[in-house]
NUROKOL-943876 format. One record per residue: x, y, z of N, C-alpha, C, O in turn. Coordinates in steps of 0.02 Angstrom, whole numbers, plus 50000, padded with zeros to 5 digits. Example, Ala and Ser with C-alpha at 12.3 -4.5 7.8 and 13.67 -1.06 7.14 Angstrom:
BEGIN
50660:49716:50390:50615:49775:50390:50660:49835:50390:50712:49834:50423
50642:49888:50354:50684:49947:50357:50645:50002:50394:50670:50057:50402
***
This chain:
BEGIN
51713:44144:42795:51659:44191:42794:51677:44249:42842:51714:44244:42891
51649:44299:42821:51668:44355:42865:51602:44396:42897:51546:44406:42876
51632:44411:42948:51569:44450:42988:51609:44526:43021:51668:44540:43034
51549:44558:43026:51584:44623:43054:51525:44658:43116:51466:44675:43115
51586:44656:43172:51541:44687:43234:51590:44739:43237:51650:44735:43223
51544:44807:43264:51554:44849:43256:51614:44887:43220:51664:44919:43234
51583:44865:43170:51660:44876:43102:51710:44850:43107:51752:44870:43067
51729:44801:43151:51792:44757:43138:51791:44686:43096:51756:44635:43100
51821:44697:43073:51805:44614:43013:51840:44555:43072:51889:44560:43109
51787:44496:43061:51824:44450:43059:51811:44369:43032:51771:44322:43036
51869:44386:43007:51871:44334:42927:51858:44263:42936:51839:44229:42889
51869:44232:43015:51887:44188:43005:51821:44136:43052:51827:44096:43098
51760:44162:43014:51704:44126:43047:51693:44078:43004:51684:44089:42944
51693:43990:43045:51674:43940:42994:51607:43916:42990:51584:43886:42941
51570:43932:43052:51491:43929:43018:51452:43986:43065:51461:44011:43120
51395:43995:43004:51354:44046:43045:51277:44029:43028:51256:44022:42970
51239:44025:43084:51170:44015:43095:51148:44068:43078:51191:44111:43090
51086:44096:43048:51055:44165:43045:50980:44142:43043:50944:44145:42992
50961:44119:43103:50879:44101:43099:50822:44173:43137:50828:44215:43182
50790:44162:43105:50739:44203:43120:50692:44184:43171:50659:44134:43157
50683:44206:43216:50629:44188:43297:50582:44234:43282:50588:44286:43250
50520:44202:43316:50477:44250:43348:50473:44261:43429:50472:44217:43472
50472:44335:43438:50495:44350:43504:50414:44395:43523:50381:44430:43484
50403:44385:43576:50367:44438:43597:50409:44502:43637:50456:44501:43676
50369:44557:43610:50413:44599:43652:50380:44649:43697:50409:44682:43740
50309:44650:43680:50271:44674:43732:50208:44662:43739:50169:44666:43691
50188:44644:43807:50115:44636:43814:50097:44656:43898:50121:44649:43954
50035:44686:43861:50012:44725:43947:49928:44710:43949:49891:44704:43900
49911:44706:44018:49858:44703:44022:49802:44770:44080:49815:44810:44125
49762:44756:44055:49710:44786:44086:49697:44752:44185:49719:44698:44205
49660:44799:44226:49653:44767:44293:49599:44732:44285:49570:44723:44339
49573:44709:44240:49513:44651:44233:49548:44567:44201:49522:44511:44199
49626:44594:44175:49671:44539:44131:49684:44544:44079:49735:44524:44051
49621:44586:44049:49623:44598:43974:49694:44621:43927:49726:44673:43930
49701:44580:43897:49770:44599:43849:49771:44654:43802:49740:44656:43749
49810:44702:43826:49783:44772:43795:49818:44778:43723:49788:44796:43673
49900:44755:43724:49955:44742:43679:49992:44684:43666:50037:44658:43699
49969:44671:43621:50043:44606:43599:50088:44605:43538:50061:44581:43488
50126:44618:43535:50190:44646:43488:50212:44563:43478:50229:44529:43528
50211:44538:43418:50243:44500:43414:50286:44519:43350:50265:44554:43304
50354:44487:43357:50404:44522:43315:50465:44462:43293:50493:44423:43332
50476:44471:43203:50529:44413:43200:50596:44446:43197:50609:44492:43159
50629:44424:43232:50732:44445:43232:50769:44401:43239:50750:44356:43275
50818:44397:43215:50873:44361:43177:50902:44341:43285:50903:44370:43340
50917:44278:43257:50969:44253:43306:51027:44241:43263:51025:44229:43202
51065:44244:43291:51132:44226:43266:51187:44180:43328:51199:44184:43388
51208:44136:43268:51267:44094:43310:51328:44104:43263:51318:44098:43203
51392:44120:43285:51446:44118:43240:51487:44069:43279:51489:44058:43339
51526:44036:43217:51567:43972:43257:51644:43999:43219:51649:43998:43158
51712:44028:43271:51765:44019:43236:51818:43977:43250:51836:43937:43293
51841:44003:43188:51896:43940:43186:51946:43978:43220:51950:44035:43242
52004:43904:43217:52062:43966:43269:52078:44012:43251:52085:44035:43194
52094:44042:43337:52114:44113:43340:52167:44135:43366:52195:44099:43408
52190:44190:43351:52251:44214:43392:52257:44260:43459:52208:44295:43472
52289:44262:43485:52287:44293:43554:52252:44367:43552:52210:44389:43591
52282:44402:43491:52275:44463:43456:52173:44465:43448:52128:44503:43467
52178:44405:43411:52103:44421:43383:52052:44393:43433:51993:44412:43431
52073:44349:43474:52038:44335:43539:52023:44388:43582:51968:44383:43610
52053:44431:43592:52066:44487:43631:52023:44540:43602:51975:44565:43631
52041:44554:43552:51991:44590:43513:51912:44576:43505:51872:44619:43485
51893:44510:43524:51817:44493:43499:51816:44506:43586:51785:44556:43605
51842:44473:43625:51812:44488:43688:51805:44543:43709:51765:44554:43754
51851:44604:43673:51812:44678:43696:51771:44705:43666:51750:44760:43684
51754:44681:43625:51684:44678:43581:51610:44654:43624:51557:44682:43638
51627:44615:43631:51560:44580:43656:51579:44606:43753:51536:44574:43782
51597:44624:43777:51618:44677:43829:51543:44739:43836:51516:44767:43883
51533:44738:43755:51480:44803:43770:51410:44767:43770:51409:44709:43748
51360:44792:43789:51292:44781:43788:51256:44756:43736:51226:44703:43730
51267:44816:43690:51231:44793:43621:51290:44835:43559:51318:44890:43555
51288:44778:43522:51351:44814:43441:51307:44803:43390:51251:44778:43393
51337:44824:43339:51304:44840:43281:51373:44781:43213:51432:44787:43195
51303:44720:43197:51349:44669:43173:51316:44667:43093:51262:44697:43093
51328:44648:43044:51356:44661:42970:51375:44578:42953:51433:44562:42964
51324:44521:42925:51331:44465:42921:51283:44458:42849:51240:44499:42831
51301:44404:42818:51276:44365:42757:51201:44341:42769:51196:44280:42777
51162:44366:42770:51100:44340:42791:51086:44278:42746:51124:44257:42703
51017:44249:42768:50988:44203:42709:50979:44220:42639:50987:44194:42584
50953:44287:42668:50904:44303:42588:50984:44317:42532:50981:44318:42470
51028:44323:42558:51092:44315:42501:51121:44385:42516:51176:44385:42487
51112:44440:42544:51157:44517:42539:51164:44494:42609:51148:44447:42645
51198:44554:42613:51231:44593:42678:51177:44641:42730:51152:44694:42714
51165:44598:42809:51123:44633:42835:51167:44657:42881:51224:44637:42893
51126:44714:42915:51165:44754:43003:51110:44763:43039:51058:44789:43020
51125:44739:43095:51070:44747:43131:51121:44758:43196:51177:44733:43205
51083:44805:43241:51114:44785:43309:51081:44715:43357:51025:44689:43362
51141:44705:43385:51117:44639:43427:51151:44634:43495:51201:44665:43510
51112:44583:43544:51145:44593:43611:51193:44515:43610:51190:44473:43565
51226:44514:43660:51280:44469:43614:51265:44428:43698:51281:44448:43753
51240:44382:43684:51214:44341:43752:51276:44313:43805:51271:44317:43866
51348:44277:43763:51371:44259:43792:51444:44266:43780:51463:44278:43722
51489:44259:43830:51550:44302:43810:51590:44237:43798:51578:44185:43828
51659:44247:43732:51678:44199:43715:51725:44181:43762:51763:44221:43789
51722:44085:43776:51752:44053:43809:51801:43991:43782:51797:43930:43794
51852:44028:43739:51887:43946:43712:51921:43919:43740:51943:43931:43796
51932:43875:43703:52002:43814:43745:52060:43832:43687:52059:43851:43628
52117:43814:43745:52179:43821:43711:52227:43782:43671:52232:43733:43709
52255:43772:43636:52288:43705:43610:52336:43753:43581:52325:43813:43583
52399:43723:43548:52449:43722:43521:52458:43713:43460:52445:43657:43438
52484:43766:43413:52486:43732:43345:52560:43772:43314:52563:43834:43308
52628:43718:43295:52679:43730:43290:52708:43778:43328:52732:43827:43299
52711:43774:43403:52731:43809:43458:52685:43879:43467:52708:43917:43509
52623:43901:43433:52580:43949:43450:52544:43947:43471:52509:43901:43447
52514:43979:43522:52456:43955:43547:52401:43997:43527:52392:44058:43531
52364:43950:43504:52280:43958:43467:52221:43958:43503:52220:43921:43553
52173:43991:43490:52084:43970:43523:52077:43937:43484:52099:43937:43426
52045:43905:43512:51983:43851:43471:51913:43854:43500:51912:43889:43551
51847:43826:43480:51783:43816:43504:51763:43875:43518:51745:43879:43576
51759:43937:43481:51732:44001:43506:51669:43994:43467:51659:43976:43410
51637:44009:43503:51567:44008:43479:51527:44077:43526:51532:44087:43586
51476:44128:43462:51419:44176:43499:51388:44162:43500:51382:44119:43456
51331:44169:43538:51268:44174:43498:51237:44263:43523:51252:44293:43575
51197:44287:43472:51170:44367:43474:51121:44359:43459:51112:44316:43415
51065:44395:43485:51010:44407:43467:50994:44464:43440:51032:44507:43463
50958:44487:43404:50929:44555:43365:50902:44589:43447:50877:44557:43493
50914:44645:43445:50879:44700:43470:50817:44703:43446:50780:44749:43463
***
């Protein structure tokens, strides 16, 4: 499966979560308590899980997720192609292993939330 943050493909995602949350995103009150606003709002979380990687493409996702918020391009539920920007919560951390004298990532996993 393929996903694309900020226009870079990458091909080699073996699973991807695309659930929908409800988030609040704003609420204010009055000096008596009174709740003046409540925004409640549904946005996509996302988890991508890849498979191994190469030094090249390791390198590449970590300066990706380097920025604040990107603009990602994934297979939603409903069946097309969504983009949404998202903040990318956590920066990827794999382990290393060996495969016919190369060395590979493994266990990379995001997770992003919708903006």
């Amino acid at each position: 499966m393929t996903i694309y943050i900020n226009g870079t493909a990458f091909d080699k995602v073996t699973a991807l979560s695309a659930d929908r949350e409800t988030r609040r995103t704003e609420i204010n009150y009055n000096t008596r308590g009174d709740m003046l606003i409540d925004l409640v709002n549904r946005k996509y979380r996302l988890t991508a899980v890849f498979g191994l990687l190469t030094a090249d493409e390791l390198k590449a996702l970590r300066q990706l997720t380097a920025e604040i918020f990107v603009t990602v391009k994934f297979p939603s539920p409903e069946g097309e192609l969504t983009e949404a920007v998202f903040h990318i919560k956590n920066e990827p951390a794999p382990f290393a292993t060996v495969v016919n004298g190369v060395v590979m990532y493994g266990g990379t996993e995001l997770i992003m939330l919708e903006r």
